[in-house]
C-alpha positions, 0 to 999 in steps of 0.5 A, a space after each residue: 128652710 124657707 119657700 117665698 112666695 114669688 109674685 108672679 104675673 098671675 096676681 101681680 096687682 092681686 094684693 090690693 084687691 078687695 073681696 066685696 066690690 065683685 065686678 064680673 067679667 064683661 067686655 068694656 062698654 057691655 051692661 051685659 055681661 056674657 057667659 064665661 068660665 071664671 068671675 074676679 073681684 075686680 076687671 078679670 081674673 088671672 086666669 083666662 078660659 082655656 088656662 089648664 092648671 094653678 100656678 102652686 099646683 104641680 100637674 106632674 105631681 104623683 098620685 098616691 100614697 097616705 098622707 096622716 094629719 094630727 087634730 085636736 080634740 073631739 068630733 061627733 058628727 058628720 054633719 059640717 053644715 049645722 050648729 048641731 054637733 062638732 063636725 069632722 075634720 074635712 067634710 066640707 072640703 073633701 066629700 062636697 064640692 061647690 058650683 066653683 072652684 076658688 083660686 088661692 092665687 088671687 084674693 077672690 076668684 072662682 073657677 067653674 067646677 060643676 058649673 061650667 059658666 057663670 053668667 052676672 049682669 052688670 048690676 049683679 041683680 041676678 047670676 046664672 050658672 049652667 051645669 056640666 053634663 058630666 057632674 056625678 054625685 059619688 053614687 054615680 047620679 047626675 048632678 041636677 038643676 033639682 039638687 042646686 035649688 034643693 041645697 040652697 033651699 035647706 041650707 037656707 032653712 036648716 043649716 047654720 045661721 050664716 047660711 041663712 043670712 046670705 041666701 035669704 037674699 034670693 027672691 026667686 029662682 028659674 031654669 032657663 033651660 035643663 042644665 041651667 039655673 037663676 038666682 034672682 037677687 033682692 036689693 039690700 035695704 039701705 038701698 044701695 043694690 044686690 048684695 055684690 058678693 053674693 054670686 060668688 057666695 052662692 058659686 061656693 054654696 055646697 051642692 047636695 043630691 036631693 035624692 039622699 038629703 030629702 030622706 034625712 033629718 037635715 038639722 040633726 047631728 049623727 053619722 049618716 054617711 055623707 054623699 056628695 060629688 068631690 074628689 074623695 069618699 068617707 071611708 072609715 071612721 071612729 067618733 071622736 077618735 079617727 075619720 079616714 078619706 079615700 080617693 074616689 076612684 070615678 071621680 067626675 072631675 079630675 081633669 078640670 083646670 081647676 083640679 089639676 095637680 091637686 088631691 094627689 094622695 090617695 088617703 087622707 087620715 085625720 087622727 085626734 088627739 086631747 090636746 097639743 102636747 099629746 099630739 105633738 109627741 105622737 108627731 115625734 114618734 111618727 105617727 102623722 106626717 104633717 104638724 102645722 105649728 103655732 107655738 113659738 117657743 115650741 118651734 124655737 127650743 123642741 124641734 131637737 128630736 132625732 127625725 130632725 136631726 137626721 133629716 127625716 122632719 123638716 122644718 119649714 116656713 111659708 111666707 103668705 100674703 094674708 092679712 093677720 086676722 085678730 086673735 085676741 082676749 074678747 069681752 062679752 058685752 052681753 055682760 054687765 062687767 063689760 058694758 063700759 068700754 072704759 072698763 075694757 080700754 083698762 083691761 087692755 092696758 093690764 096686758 104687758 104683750 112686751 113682756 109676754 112675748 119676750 118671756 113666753 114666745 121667744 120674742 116671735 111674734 107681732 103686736 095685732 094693731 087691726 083686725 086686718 094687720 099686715 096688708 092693705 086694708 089696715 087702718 094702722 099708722 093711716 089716716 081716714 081719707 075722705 071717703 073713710 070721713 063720708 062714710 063715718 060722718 053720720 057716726 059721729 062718737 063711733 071713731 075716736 079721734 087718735 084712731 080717726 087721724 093714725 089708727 090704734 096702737 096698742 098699749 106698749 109694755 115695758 118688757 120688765 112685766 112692771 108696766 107701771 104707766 099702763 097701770 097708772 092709766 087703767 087705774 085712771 079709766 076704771 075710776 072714770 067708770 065708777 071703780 076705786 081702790 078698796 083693800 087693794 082691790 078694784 070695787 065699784 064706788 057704789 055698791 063695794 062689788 068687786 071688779 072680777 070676772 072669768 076667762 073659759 079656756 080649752 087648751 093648754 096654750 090659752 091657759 098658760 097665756 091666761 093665768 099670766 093676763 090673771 097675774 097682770 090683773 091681780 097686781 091691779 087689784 082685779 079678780 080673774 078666775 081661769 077656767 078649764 072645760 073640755 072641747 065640747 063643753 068649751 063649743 056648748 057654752 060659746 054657742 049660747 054666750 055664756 061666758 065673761 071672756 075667752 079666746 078667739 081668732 078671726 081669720 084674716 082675708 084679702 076679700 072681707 065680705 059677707 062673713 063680716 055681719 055674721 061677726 060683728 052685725 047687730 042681727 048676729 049678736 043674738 044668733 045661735 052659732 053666730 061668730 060675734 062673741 063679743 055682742 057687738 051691736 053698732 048702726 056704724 059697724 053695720 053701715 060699714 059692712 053694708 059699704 064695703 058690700 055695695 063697693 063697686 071699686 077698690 078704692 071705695 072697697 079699702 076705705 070701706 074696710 079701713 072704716 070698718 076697722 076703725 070702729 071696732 077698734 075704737 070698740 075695744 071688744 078685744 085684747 089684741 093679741 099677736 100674730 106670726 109673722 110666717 106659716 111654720 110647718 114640720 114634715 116628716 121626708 115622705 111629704 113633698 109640696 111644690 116650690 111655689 105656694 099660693 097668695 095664701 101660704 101653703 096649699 096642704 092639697 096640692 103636696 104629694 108622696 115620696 116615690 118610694 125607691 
């Protein structure tokens, strides 16, 4: 069964958006804007005031029932805003609720939730939201202009370093009034403006009662019960074994536009397993209910079990209009091995994705050419244009030429898992880079040291795909250790970067924006708890995330991004691996979903239960 998403009028136009040149909502010909319920990235939002519910929600939904989910791994914390600690499945996206509801129809609009308005000047120097009267915290306390500024404050102070990096950027905050607050917003160093995106980064900032969170040692993993103001309760937990939700049955905003036809079941389950084959049995025998699916081949070949057969499992794709993201093998630069980029272009060669898919997934999967594949914002198969070249034009060295007038293209194997022209061609870049072929194996010319490195794994699939990749290498003449840890200890050590080289997928988005420094900024590369795994440090990836920020239209925005993209490729930080090309997703019968799903695939919040007969 396949659901397309249909493109209707709410985000006809939406696809080519882009996240970071927000432009508010005023009135042509105002600097000024007004008050109003929603911001969109560019022009207006889909929805105007007064709309009463998302296009993939059914507002006719049933409410009730269980609805159990399978993870995988550990947790021992309830926690989510910290690097302390793993962190259950859901925190975030349950028990707390930010100032604005994000609308999964559009690449980036927000919604007012506990804010009812939200007011931004044209120059996005400062933004100011006005609460509704009616917020409530789940222990039936008022939601304040006291807790907005609180949760901001600590956030800032003793939670995860990217929160840190966004709201650092406020310089002074006001209460115009009683249920109104005012982040005023500092320009950016190279010149160029308040951060444009930074409104609606603080719009979805997690809101958190002052009179629960002050008492608390915020920066300290545990399991004090979480309290906030969103649709469900923590009910019951088991570290590292189960955490149970439970609809809150005085919950302050179930009849909000921007809640309607969503949260309808009334228990969440969340039930971890040590990893992907113990949890996918415990699918098959019915112990949950939803199994999102990222092994081709066992979506291909294992989904013959008798729920299948009978009916009672389906097995459905969701199209969605995300860019890939970049899954990939990533480099630690921090490590000598890996300094040269001539040793990682040879590196990239080694991997014979022709054949691996074709042996390994089935032949399911695409080639990652960018790190924003499958849309707009690819820079593959596309020429810089002239703004990308403005932007570029002070980094002279930081875009190869091939990639400056196509793109990248990734080393095309020969399926036969020879790959002897890839060979010859990473055998030529480790010589440039000072290797050579001693006894059959890659030594540096100088000191005879061999080339050999490790790849940390914590799943099964990675360690497949990684004891292949070794055998690719060993061919060469390069040593590969795979190594095996468990979750926590995998979490640990990526946490301090200490590792040669692992697996990592950063997410696709039609709205790039700030999360881009807290991947790939200089600043980032020697946070705790920062996403740049690779240690990029590059004036040029910089300039390119502060372009795409400061984008005030969407040509300038895309360019921005396009630029960007050419950059880190031109890097080789990554192998680029693969991507599919649908959401695959198994259902046992009891779970139903509407027939329209969202831009970004399929929206778990807006399923519902089976009426029961």
């Amino acid at each position: 069964m396949r659901v397309d998403m249909r493109r209707s009028k709410i985000y006809q136009g939406g696809l080519a958006a882009s996240f970071c040149a927000l432009v508010f909502l005023a009135f042509a010909g105002h600097a000024q804007a007004e008050p109003r319920l929603g911001i969109a990235m560019h022009g207006e939002p889909a929805y105007a005031d007064g709309f009463t519910h998302f296009s993939y929600a059914n507002p006719d939904a049933p409410s009730g029932g269980t609805i159990r989910y399978g993870a995988v791994g550990s947790f021992d914390s309830l926690n989510p805003f910290i690097v302390r600690g793993t962190p259950a499945i859901g925190l975030r996206d349950y028990v707390f609720e930010g100032l604005m509801a994000r609308s999964y129809d559009e690449p980036f609009s927000l919604y007012g939730l506990i804010a009812e308005s939200i007011d931004v000047p044209d120059d996005r120097s400062s933004v100011t939201f006005r609460l509704r009267p009616e917020a409530r915290f789940s222990d039936g306390k008022p939601v304040t202009v006291d807790d907005v500024i609180f949760s901001l404050n600590i956030l800032r102070d003793k939670g995860r370093p990217n929160y840190k990096s966004y709201f650092s950027k406020v310089v002074k905050t006001e209460r115009p009034d009683a249920r109104s607050v005012k982040f005023i917003l500092r320009p950016e160093p190279d010149g160029s403006g308040p951060d444009r995106e930074l409104p609606l980064i603080i719009g979805l900032m997690p809101i958190l009662p002052k009179h629960i969170y002050e008492k608390r040692k915020f920066d300290q993993s545990g399991y004090d019960l979480p309290v906030g103001s969103g649709r469900y309760l923590l009910q019951s937990f088991k570290p590292g074994n189960r955490i149970v939700y439970q609809r809150h049955v005085n919950y302050w905003g179930r009849d909000l536009p921007v809640n309607r036809g969503l949260g309808n079941f009334a228990t969440l389950q969340f039930d971890y397993y040590r990893d992907s084959n113990a949890s996918f049995e415990a699918f098959k025998a019915g112990l949950y209910d939803v199994r999102p699916e990222d092994d081709p081949g066992r979506w291909t070949t294992e989904f013959d079990f008798p729920a299948v057969k009978d009916g009672r499992v389906k097995k459905v794709t969701f199209a969605t209009g995300l860019p890939s993201g970049m899954r990939g093998l990533v480099f630690n630069t921090r490590r000598e091995i890996f300094a040269d980029k001539r040793v990682r272009v040879a590196l990239t060669a080694l991997f014979d994705f022709q054949w691996v898919n074709k042996t390994l997934y089935h032949g399911s999967y695409r080639r990652t050419q960018s790190y924003f594949d499958n849309s707009e914002l690819s820079s593959h198969g596309v020429a810089a244009d002239a703004r990308e070249r403005a932007l570029l034009k002070h980094f002279p060295k930081a875009v190869t030429p091939e990639i400056m007038a196509r793109g990248y293209d990734a080393p095309v194997g020969d399926a036969t898992g020879q790959n002897r022209v890839n060979r010859a061609a990473a055998l030529k870049m480790l010589a440039d880079a000072g290797y050579v072929v001693r006894n059959g194996r890659i030594v540096a010319r100088d000191t005879g040291e061999a080339l050999r490195f490790e790849i940390l794994v914590a799943r099964p699939g990675d360690e497949r795909l990684a004891l292949v990749y070794r055998n690719m290498l060993e061919r060469t003449g390069i040593s590969a250790n795979v190594r095996n840890v468990d979750p926590s200890q995998y979490q640990g050590r990526l946490d301090a970067y200490d590792y040669d080289m692992i697996f990592f997928e950063w997410a696709g988005s039609l709205s790039p924006g700030n999360e881009q420094m807290f991947r790939w900024g200089a600043d980032a590369a020697d946070q705790t708890g920062s996403y740049n795994f690779a240690g990029v440090k590059d004036p040029a990836v910089d300039a390119m995330i502060s372009a795409l920020l400061s984008a005030r239209t969407r040509p300038e925005f895309v360019s921005a991004v396009r630029a960007l993209d050419r950059v880190l490729l031109s890097g080789n930080y990554v192998v680029p691996l693969f991507f599919a090309p649908e959401q695959w997703v198994a259902l046992w019968d009891q779970v139903q979903y509407p027939d329209k799903t969202s831009l970004y695939g399929y929206r778990a919040d807006s399923w519902w239960a089976k009426k029961k007969k």
